[in-house]
N, C-alpha and C positions, 0 to 999 in steps of 0.2 A: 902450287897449282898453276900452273901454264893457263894465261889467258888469252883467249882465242879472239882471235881478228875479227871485226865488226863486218857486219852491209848494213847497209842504208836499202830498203826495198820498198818500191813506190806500190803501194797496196792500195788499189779500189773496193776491194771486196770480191771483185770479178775473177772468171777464172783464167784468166794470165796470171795475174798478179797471183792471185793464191798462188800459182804454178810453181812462180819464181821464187816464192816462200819458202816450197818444198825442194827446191832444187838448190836455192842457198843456205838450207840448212844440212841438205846432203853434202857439201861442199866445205861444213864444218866450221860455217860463220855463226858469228851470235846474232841475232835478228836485231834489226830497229825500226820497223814497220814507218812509215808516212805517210797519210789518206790525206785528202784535199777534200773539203766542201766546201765547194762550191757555187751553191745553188740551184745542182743541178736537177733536174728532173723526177731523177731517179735516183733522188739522195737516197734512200732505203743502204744503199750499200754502205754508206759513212758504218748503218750498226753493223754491217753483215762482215764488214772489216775489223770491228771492235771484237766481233764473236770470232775470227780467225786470228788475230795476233792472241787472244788468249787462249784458242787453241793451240797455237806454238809456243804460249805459255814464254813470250819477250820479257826482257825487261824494261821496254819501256815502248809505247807506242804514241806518234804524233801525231795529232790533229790539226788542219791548220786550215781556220775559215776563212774561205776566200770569197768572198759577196758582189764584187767587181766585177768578176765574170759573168753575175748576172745581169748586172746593170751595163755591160759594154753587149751581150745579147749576141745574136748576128747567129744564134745553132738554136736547132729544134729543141737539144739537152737545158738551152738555160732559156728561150725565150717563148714565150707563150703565144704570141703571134706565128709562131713557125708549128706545125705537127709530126708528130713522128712517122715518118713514112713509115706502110705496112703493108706497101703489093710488093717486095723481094727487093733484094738489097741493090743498091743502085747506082748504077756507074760512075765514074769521074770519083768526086769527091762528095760526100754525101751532107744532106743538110743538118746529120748528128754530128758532123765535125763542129768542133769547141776550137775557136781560133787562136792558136798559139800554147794551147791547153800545154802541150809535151817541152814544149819550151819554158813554160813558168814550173811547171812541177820540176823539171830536173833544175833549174835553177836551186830551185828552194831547196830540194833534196841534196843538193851540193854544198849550199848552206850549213844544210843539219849535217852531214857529213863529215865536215873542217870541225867543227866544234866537237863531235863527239870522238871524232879520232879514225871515223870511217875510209877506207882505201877506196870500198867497191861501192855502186849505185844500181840495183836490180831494178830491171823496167817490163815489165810485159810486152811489150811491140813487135808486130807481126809482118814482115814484108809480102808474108801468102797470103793469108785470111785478115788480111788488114783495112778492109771495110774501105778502101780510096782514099785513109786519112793520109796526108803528107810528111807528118811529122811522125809516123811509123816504117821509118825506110832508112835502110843501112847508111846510105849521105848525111842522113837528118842527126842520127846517132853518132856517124865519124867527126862528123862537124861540131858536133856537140861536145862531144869528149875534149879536141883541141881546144874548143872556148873557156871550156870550166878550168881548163890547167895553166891558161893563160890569166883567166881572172883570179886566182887564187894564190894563199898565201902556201897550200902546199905544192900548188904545181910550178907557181916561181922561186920555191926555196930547196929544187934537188928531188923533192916527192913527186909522186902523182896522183891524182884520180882516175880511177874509171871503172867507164857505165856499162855496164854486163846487160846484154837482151838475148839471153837462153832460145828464147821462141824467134827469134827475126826471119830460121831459115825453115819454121817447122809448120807444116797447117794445124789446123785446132784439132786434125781426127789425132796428129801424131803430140803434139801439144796434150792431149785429154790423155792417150798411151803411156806418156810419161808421168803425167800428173800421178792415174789410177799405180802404178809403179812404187811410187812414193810415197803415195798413203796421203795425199794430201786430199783434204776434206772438202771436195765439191758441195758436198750438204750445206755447205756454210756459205754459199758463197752467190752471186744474183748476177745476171746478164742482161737483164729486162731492160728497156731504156723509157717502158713507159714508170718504172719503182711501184708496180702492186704486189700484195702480196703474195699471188701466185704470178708467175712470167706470162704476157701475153700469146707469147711462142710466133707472133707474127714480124715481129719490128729486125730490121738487121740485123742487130746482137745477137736474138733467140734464134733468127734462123741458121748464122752461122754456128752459134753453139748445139743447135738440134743438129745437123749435120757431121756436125763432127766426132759428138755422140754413137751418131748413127752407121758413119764408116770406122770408128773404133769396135763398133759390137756391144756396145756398152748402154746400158738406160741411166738418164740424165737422172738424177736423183733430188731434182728439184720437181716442186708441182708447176705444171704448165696450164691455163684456161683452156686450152684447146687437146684433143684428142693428138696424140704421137704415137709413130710406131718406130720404138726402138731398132727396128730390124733394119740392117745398113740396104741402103736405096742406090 
């Protein structure tokens, strides 16, 4: 039996990440899922990530609680004195940015990588629909990739790693296009940054993911608190 090359795919729950699920497993990797809790806000998705790695039915998926990020604070996602903004998504870099967030997950994701025998690291990150964060942008990931091959024992021993971001050059209508393609199960999956059980449909997240919904042709197949109309605007 031929066994197939691993990915390492940094899994929130959210839908990039599922995205990058289905597109690494079209690609003919063996999944190794990696969620982070961290404290965040809208932990809901730690399970909604548990309910998608056992929809791709991995062999192994990693949890890895990160409490620090709540206590260093400084974003609306981990500290309670900040609110989730909810009049339209907001320019520069927004107060949902998690400081250094994409630089600790690929670190640790590299980690898990070396040990289990992983080449590739699947990451969700969007340079269109990428909400002002800075650590979602094609420098952030070049630069990244060179670090982790430097730091490491496969990248100084003749091997390499690297960080695959499928989405970097795609917006979320063509993002969600490919998804529904794939068959990957948005049912399962939460954008909300407030983490209720239905999506508030107002906070950055939801409105970039209603949008994008909505220039696909597509109805989001989550429940939303607020009234939507599928039909692209």
């Amino acid at each position: 039996m031929t066994t197939r090359e691993k990915a390492v795919v940094v899994l929130s729950g959210g839908l990039d990440s599922t995205t990058c699920m289905g597109i690494a497993k079209g690609a003919g990797f063996e999944l190794y899922p990696i969620t982070f809790d961290y404290g965040q806000l809208h932990n809901r998705e730690v399970e909604q990530a548990k309910q998608i790695a056992a929809f791709f039915e991995v062999p192994q998926h990693k949890i890895v609680n990160m409490g620090f990020l709540r206590e260093i604070g400084g974003s609306a996602l981990t500290d309670d004195t900040i609110d989730v903004p909810t009049d339209g998504v907001e320019d520069g870099v927004p107060s949902t940015y998690v400081p250094a967030r994409n630089l600790i997950f690929l670190s640790l994701a590299t980690a898990y990588a070396e040990v289990i025998g992983a080449r590739k690291i699947y990451i969700g990150v969007s340079a269109v629909d990428f909400s002002g964060y800075p650590d979602c942008r094609p420098s952030f990931i070049n630069s990244m990739t060179e670090t982790i091959n430097q730091a490491t024992r496969i990248g100084t021993e003749g091997d390499s790693l690297k960080i695959e971001a499928p989405l970097m050059h795609l917006s979320k209508k063509e993002t969600i296009e490919l998804g529904l393609k794939l068959g990957v199960p948005y049912h399962l999956t939460t954008s909300c940054y407030q983490g209720d059980e239905e999506a508030c449909g107002v906070c950055d997240s939801c409105r970039l993911r209603i949008k994008g919904f909505q220039e696909a042709g597509s109805a989001d197949p989550i429940a939303y608190a607020v009234n939507v109309d599928w039909q692209d605007r």
